[in-house]
C-alpha positions in Angstrom: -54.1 -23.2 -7.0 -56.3 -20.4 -6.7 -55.8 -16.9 -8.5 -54.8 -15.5 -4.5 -52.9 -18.2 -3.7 -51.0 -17.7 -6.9 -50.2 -14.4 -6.3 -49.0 -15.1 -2.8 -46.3 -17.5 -4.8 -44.9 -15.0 -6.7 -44.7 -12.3 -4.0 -43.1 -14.9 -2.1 -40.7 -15.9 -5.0 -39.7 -12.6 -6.0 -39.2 -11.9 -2.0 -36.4 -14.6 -1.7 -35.1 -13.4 -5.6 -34.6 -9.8 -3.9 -32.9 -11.2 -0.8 -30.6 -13.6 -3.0 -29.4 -10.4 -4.4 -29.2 -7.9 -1.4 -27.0 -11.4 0.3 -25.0 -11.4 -2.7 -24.0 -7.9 -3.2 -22.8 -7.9 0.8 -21.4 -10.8 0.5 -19.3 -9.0 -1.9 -18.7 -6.0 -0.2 -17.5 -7.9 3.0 -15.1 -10.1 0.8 -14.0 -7.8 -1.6 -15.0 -4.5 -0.5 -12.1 -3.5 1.9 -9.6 -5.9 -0.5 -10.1 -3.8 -3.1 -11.0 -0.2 -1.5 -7.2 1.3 -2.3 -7.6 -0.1 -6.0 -11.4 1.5 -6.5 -10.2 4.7 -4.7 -8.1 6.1 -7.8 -11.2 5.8 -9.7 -12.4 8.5 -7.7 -9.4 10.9 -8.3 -10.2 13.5 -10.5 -8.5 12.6 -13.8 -4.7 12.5 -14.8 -3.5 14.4 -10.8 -1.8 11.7 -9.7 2.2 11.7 -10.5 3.1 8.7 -8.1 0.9 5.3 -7.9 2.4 2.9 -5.3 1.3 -0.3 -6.0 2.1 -3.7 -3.7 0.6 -5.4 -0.9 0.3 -4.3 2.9 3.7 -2.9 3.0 2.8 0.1 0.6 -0.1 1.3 2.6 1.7 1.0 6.4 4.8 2.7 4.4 4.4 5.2 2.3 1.8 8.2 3.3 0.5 10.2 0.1 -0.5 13.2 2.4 3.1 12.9 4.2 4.8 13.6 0.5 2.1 16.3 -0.4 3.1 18.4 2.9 6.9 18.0 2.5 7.3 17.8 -1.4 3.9 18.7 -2.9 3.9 15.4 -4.9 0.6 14.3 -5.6 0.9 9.6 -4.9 -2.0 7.2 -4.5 -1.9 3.6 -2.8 -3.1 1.3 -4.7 -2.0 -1.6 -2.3 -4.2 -4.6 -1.0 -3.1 -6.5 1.6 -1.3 -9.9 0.8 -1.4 -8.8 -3.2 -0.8 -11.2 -5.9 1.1 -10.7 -9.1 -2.3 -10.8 -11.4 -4.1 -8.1 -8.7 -1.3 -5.4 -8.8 -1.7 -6.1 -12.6 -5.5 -5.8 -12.7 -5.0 -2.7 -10.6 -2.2 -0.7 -12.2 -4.4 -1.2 -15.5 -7.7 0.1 -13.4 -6.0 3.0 -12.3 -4.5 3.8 -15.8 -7.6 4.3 -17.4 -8.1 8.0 -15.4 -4.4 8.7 -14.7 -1.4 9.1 -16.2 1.5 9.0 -13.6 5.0 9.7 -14.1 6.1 6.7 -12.2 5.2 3.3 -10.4 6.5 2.5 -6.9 5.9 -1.4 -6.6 6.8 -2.5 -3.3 8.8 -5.7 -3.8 7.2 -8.0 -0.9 4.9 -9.1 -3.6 7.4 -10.4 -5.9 8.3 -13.6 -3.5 4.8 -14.7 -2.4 3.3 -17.4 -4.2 0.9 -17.1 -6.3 -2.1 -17.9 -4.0 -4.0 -16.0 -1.4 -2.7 -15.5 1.9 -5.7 -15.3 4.0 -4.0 -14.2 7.3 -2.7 -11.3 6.5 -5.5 -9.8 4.6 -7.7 -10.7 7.7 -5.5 -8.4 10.2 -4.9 -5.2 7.9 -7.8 -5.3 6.1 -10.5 -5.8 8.8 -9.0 -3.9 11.7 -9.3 0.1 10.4 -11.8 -0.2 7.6 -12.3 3.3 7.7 -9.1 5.1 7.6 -7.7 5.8 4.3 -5.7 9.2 3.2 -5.1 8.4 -0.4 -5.1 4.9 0.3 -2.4 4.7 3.4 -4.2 3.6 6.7 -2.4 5.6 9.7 -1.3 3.1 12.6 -0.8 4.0 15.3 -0.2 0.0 17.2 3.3 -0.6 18.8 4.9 -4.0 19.2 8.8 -3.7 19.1 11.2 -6.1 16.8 13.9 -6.9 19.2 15.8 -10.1 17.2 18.6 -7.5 16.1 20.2 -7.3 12.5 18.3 -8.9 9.8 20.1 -7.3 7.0 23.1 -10.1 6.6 25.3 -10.1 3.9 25.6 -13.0 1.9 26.0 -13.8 -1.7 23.1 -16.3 -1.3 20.1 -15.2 -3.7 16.3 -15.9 -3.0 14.3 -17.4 -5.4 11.3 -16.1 -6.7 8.0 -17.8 -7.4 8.2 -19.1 -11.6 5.1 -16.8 -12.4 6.2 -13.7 -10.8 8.4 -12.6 -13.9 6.0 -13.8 -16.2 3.2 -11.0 -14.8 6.6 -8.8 -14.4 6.5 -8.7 -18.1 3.6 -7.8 -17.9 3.5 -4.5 -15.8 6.6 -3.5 -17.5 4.9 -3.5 -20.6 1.7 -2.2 -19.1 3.8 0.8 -17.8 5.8 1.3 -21.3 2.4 1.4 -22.8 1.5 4.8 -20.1 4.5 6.2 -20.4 5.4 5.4 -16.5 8.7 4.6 -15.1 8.5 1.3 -12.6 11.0 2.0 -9.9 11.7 -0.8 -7.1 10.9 -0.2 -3.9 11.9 -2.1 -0.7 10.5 -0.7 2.3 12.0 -1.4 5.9 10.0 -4.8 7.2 12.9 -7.1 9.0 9.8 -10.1 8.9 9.7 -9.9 5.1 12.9 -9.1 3.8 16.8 -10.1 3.8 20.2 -10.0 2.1 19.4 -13.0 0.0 16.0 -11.2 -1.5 18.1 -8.3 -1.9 20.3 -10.2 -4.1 17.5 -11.3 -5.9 16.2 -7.8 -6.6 19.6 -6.1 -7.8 20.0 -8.8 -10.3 16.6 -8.5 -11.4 16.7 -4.7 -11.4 20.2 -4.6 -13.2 18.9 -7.3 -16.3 15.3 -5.1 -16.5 17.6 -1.9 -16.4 15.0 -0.1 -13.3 15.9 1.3 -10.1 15.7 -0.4 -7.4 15.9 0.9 -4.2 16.1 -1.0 -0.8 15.7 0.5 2.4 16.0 -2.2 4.3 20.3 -1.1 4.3 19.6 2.2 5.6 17.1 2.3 8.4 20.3 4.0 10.3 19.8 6.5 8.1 16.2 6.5 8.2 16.6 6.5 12.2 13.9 3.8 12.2 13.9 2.5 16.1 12.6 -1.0 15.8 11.0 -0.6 19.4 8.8 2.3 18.7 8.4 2.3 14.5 6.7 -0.9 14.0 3.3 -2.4 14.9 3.2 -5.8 15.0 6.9 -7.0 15.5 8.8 -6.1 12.4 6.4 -7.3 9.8 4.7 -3.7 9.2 5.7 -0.1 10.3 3.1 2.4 12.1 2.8 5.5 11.6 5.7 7.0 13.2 8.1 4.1 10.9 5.9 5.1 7.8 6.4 9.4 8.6 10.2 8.7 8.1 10.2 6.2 5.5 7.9 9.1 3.4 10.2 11.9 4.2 13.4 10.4 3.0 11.3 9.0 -0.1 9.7 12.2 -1.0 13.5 14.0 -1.2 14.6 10.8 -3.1 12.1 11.1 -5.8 12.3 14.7 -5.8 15.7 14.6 -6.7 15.7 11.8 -8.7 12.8 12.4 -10.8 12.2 16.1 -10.8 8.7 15.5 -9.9 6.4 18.7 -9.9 5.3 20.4 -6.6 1.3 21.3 -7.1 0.8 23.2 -3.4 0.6 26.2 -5.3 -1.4 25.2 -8.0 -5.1 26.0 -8.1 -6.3 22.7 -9.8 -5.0 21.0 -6.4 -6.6 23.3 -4.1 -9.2 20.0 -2.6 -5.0 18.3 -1.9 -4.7 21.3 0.5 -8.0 20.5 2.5 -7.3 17.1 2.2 -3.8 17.8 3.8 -5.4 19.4 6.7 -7.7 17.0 8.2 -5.0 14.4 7.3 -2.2 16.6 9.5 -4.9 16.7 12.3 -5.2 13.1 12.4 -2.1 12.2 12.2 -1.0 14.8 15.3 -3.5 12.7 17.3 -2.4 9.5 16.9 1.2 11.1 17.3 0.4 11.9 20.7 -1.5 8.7 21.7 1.6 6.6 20.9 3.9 8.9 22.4 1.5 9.0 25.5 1.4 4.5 25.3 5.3 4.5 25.1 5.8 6.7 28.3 3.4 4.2 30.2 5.6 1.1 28.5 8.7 3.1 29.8 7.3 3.6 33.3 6.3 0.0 33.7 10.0 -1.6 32.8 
């Protein structure tokens, strides 16, 4: 081989070397990148603000708005949710985003706690890839409507559900984790009539009463949430939208308030970007407000 042709090689080489890496580092971003944007994004909150994390899977982030409890409460909360979580991610996480923050408590929505230990492709397909690029603190405003019309799921029994054997081994493990940060875990069951019932709330009062946490389940008051199943959910019960998710926050932020004493920063200089933050996030949300308020008035005219 001649001293051109040579060269021509190793162009050539290093050529397909460079693509090999560009291919690799996508493929990453498309598999991982919007899986794990909510858990990166604390990383990116200027150190020890946040008060509240909320860790889980899809449920946290259709839930529970961080800008919703800054405007009524002034309580500064990140989502650190990915959708269809496991037990090992939410630990991976919580121990990522305690390495810049130190909050004063830990939301874990419970969903997580009865899926087995293996990834549930489906439903990180749906939230993940349909609004990539909404995030307020790591909650993703939906504004979809599909009513849950199979009437009361909340049936009392003494029946228990049983959770997957490794979920209370990693349990351990994030109660220790959060001992070690000096956060409180609290429980958290938000309303999803496709994921939850008396028998998992069972479950989850005898677990929270042995651990000595809090657990609360609002899944037995969505009365008193005035959650209307035919306008506050998106896709049939299994996730709320954003008009679901605006009262579920409320009634949470005056929970925690007054259960936790947590500060209110509105006033506070060191918070000021919370405020513009708040802004563009109250303009959004009024928006998508009136474009499902605009889409139930046609569903009303046609029945």
């Amino acid at each position: 081989m001649g001293k051109k042709g040579f060269i021509l090689l190793m162009l050539l080489v290093s050529l397909l070397g460079f693509s090999f890496t560009v291919s690799a580092e996508s493929k990453t971003q498309t598999e991982n990148g919007n899986q794990n944007k909510n858990a990166a994004g604390i990383r990116k909150e200027p150190k020890n603000t946040i008060d509240v994390l909320v860790a889980g899977d899809s449920l946290t982030y259709s839930s529970i708005s961080p800008m919703g409890l800054w405007n009524h409460y002034g309580i500064t909360a990140y989502v650190c949710g990915q959708p269809g979580q496991m037990m090992d991610e939410t630990y991976d996480t919580l121990k990522l985003a305690f390495e810049t923050q130190k909050p004063r408590l830990v939301l874990f929505e419970t969903n997580v706690l009865f899926r087995k230990q293996e990834k549930a492709k489906e439903k990180k397909n749906l939230m993940s890839k349909l609004y990539v690029r909404e995030d307020s603190k790591g909650f993703k405003l939906r504004d979809g409507v599909k009513p849950y019309q199979k009437g009361a799921y909340m049936k009392k029994t003494e029946k228990k559900e049983k959770m997957p054997e490794q979920v209370e081994m990693y349990m351990e493990k994030i109660l220790k984790l959060c001992r070690e940060h000096g956060a409180r875990l609290v429980l958290v069951s938000t309303p999803s009539p496709k994921n939850y019932n008396y028998r998992k709330h069972n479950t989850l009062q005898e677990y929270a009463g042995k651990k000595s946490l809090i657990y609360l389940d609002m899944n037995l008051i969505t009365k008193g949430l005035k959650i209307d199943w035919k306008t506050d959910t998106m896709d049939q019960g299994d996730h709320l939208n954003l008009s679901g998710a605006r009262k579920v926050t409320k009634y949470l932020g005056k929970y925690l308030k007054k259960e936790f004493k947590l500060s209110d920063h509105r006033d506070e200089a060191h918070y000021k970007r919370w405020e513009r933050a708040a802004k563009e996030y109250t303009r959004k949300e009024e928006e998508k407000l009136k474009e499902m308020q605009a889409m139930s008035r046609k569903e009303k005219m046609k029945s």
